[in-house]
Backbone as CSV, one residue per row, in Angstrom:
resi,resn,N_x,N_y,N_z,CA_x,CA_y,CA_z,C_x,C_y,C_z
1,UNK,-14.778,61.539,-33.018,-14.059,60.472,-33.685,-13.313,61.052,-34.885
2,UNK,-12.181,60.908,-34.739,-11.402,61.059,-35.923,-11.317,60.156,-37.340
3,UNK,-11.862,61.028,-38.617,-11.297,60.083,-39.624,-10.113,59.237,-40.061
4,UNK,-10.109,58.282,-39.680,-8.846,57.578,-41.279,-8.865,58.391,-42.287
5,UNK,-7.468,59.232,-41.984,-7.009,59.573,-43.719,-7.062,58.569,-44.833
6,UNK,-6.229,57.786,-44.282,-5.610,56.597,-45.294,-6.816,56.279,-46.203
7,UNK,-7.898,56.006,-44.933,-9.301,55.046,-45.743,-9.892,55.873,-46.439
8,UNK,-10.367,57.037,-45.910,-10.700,58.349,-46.987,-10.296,58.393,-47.839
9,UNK,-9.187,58.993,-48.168,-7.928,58.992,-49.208,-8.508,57.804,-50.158
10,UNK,-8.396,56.034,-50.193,-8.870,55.331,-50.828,-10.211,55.125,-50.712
11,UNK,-11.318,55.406,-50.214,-12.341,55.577,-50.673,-12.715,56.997,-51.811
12,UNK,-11.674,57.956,-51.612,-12.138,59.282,-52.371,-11.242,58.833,-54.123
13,UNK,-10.584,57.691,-53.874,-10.132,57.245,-55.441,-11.090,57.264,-56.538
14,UNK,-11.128,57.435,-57.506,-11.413,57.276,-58.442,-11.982,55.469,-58.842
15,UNK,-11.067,54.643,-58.951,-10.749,53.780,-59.485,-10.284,52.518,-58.380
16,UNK,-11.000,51.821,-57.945,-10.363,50.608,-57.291,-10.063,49.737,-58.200
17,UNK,-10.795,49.463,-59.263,-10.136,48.128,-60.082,-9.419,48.972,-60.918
18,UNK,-8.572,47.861,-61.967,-7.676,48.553,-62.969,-8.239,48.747,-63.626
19,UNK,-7.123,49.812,-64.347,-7.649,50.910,-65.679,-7.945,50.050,-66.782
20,UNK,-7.850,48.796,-66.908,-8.074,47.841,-67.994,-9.101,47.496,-68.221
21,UNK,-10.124,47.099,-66.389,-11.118,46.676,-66.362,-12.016,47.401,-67.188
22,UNK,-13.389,46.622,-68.096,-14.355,47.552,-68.467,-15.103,48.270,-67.710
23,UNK,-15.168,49.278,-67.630,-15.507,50.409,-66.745,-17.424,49.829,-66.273
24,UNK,-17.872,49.057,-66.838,-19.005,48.795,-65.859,-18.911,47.312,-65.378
25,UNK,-17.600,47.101,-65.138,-17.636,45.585,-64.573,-18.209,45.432,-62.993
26,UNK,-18.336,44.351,-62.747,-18.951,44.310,-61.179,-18.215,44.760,-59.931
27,UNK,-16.655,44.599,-60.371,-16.231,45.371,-59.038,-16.009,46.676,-59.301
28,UNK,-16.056,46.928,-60.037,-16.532,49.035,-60.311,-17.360,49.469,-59.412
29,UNK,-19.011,49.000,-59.614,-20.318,48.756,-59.170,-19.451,48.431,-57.887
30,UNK,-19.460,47.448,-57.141,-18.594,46.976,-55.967,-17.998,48.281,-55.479
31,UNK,-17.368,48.865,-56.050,-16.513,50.043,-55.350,-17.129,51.337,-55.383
32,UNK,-18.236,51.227,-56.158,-19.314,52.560,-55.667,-20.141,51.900,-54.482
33,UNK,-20.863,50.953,-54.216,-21.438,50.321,-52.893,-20.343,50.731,-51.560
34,UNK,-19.107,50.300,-51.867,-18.288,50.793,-50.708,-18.488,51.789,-50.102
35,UNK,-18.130,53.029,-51.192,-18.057,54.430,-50.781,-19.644,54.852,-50.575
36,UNK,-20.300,54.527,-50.920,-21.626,54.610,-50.559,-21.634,54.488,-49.104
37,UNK,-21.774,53.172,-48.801,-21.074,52.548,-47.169,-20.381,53.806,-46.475
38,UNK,-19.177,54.188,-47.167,-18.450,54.859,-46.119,-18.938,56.292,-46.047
39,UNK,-19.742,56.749,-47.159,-20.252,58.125,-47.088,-20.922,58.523,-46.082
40,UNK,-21.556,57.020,-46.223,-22.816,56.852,-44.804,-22.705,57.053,-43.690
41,UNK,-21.156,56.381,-43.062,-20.097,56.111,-42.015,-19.925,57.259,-41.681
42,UNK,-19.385,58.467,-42.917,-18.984,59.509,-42.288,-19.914,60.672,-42.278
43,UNK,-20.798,60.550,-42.690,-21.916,61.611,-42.055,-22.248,62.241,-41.001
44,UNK,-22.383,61.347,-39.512,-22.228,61.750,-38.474,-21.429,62.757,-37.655
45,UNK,-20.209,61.940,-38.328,-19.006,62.672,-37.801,-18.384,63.763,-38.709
46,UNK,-18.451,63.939,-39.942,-17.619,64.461,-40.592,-18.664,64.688,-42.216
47,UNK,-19.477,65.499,-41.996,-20.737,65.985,-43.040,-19.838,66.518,-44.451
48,UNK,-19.358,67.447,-43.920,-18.202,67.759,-45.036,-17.612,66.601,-46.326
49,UNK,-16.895,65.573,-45.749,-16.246,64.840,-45.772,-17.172,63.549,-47.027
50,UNK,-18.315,63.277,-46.017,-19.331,62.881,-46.924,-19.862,63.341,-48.199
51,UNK,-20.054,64.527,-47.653,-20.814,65.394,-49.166,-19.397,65.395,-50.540
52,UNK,-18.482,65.626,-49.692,-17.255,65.527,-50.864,-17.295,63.970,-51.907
53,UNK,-17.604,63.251,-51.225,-17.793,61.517,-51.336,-18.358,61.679,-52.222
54,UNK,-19.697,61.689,-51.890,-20.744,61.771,-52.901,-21.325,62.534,-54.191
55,UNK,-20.067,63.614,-54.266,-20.281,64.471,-55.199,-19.408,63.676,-56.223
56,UNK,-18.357,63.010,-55.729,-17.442,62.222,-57.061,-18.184,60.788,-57.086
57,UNK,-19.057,60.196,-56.375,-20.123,59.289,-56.380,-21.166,59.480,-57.433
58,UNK,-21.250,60.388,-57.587,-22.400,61.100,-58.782,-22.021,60.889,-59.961
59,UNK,-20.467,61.592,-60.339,-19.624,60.818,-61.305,-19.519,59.714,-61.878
60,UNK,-19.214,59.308,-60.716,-19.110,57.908,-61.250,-20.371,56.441,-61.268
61,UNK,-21.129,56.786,-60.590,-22.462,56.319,-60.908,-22.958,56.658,-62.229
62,UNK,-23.433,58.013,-62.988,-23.300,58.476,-64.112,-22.576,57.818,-65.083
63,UNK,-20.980,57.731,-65.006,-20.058,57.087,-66.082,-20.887,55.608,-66.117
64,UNK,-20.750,54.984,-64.998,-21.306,53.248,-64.889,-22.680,53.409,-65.602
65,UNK,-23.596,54.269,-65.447,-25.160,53.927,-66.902,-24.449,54.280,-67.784
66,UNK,-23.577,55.322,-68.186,-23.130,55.468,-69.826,-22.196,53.757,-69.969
67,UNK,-21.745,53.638,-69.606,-20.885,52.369,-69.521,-21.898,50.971,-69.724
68,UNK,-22.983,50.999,-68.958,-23.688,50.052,-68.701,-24.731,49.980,-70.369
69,UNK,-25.001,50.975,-70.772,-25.932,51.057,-71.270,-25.119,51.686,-73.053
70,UNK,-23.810,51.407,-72.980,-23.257,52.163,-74.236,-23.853,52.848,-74.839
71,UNK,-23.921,54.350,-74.221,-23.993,55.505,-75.149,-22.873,56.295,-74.670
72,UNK,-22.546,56.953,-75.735,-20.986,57.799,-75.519,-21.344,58.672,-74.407
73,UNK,-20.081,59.092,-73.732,-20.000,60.219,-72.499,-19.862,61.402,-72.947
74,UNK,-21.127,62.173,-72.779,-21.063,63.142,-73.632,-19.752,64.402,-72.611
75,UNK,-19.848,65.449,-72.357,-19.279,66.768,-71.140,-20.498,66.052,-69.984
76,UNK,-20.112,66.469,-68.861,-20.600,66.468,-67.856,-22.010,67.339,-67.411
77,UNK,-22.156,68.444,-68.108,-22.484,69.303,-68.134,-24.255,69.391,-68.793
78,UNK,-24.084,68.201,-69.595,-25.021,67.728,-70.755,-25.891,66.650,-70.304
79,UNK,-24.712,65.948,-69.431,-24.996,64.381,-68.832,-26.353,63.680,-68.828
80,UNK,-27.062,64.962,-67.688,-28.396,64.634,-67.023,-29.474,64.933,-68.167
81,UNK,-29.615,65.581,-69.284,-30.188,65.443,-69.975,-30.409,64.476,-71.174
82,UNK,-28.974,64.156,-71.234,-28.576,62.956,-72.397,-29.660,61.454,-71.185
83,UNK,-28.772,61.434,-70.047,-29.694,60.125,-69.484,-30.960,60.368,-69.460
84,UNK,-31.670,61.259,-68.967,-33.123,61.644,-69.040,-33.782,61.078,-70.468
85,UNK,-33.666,61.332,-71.291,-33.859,60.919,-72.537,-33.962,59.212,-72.739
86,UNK,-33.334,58.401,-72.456,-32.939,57.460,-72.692,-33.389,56.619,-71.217
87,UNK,-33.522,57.415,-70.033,-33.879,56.525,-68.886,-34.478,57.330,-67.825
88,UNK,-35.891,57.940,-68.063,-36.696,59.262,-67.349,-36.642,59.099,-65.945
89,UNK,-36.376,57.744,-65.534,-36.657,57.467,-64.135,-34.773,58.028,-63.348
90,UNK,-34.070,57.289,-63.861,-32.903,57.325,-63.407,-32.062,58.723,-63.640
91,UNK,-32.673,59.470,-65.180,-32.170,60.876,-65.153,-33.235,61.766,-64.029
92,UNK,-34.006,61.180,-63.762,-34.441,62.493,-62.903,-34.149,62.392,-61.265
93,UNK,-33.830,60.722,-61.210,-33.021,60.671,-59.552,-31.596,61.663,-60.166
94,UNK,-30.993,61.567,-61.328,-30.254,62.331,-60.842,-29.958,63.860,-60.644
95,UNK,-30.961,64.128,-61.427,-31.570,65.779,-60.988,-31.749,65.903,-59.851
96,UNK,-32.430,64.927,-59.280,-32.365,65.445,-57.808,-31.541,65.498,-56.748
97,UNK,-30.209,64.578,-56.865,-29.458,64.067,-56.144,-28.848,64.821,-56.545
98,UNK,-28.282,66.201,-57.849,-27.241,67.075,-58.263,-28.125,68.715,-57.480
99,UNK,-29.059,68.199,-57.047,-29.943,69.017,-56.394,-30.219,69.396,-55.177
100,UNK,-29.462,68.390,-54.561,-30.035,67.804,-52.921,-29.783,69.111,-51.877
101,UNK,-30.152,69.754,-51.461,-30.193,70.479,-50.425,-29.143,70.149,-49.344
102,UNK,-29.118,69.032,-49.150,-28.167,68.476,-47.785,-27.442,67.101,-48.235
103,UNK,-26.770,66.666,-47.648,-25.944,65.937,-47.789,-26.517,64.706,-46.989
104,UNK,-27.896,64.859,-45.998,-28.579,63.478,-46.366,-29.343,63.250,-47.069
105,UNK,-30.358,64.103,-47.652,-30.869,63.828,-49.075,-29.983,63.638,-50.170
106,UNK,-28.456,64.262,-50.638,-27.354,63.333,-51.337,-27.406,62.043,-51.078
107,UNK,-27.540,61.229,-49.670,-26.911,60.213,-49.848,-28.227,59.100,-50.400
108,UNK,-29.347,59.418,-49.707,-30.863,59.105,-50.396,-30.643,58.901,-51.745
109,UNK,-30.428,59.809,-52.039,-30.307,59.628,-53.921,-29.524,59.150,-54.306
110,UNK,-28.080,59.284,-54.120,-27.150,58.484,-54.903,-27.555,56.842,-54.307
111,UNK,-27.861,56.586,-52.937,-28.519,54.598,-52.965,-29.373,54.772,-53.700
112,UNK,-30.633,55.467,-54.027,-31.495,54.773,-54.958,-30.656,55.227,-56.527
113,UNK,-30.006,55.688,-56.742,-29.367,55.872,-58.354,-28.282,54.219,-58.359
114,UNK,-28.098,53.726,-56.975,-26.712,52.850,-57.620,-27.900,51.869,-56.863
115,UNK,-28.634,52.106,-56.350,-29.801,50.618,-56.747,-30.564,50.362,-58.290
116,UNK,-30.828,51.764,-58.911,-31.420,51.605,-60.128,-30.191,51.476,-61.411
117,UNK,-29.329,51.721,-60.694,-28.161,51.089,-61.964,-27.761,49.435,-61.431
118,UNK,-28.284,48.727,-60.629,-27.791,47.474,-60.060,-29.670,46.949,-61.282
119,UNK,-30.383,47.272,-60.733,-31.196,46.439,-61.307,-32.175,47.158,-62.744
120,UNK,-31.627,47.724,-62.811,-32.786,48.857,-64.375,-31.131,48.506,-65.474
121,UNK,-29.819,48.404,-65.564,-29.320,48.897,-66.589,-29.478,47.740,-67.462
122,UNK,-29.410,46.409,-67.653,-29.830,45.458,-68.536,-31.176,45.595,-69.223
123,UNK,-32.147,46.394,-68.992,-33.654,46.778,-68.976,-33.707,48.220,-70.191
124,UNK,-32.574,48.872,-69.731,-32.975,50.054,-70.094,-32.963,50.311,-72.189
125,UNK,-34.108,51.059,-72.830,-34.254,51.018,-73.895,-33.529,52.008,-74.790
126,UNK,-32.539,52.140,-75.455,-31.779,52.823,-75.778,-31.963,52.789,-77.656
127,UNK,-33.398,52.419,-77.824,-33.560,52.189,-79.189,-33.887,53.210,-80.208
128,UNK,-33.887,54.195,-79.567,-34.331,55.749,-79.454,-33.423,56.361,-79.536
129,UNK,-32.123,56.318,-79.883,-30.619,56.871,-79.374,-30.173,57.730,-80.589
């Protein structure tokens, strides 16, 4: 089976809502569930393709707790330790998911990271900051 460029192409965007929107609004969240969806889709057929998905999925799951949880974005580089600090459960899914061996343990982790940013980021204690 051949991929849709086209749909690739807009699932590998950055940004489905506008640049105006606040970056943890619900269809943000909404448009990481998608590509989640389609990462999933293309696994079978196109492993490559997926793992690419999910590596800018990581991103942007990441930005959405800094977003969700206002603490500044620190380098990328720093990220997983800054969240660790502030949310032990959710920085260490993402250690593991920047970790994953394969690209179905990637996709394991990034659903439970954009399930624990759907229901932990109103929760999370940042009083410590």
């Amino acid at each position: 089976m051949m991929v849709n460029e086209l749909a690739l192409a807009e699932a590998l965007s950055p940004h489905d809502a506008s640049e105006e929107e606040h970056p943890g609004s619900q269809a943000r969240t909404a448009a990481v569930a998608a590509r989640l969806r389609w990462a999933e889709r293309l696994l079978p057929d196109d492993p490559d393709a997926s793992a690419l998905l999910l590596d800018g999925l990581l991103r942007e799951i990441a930005w959405l707790w800094h977003a969700q949880v206002d603490v500044p974005l620190p380098a990328f580089d720093v990220q997983p330790a800054l969240i660790e600090r502030h949310d032990p459960l959710f920085g260490w899914r993402l250690r593991l998911a920047l970790r994953a061996p394969n690209v179905h343990a990637r996709l394991a982790h990034c659903a439970a990271l954009y399930e624990l940013l759907r229901t932990r980021a109103a929760t999370i204690d940042i009083s410590d900051a």
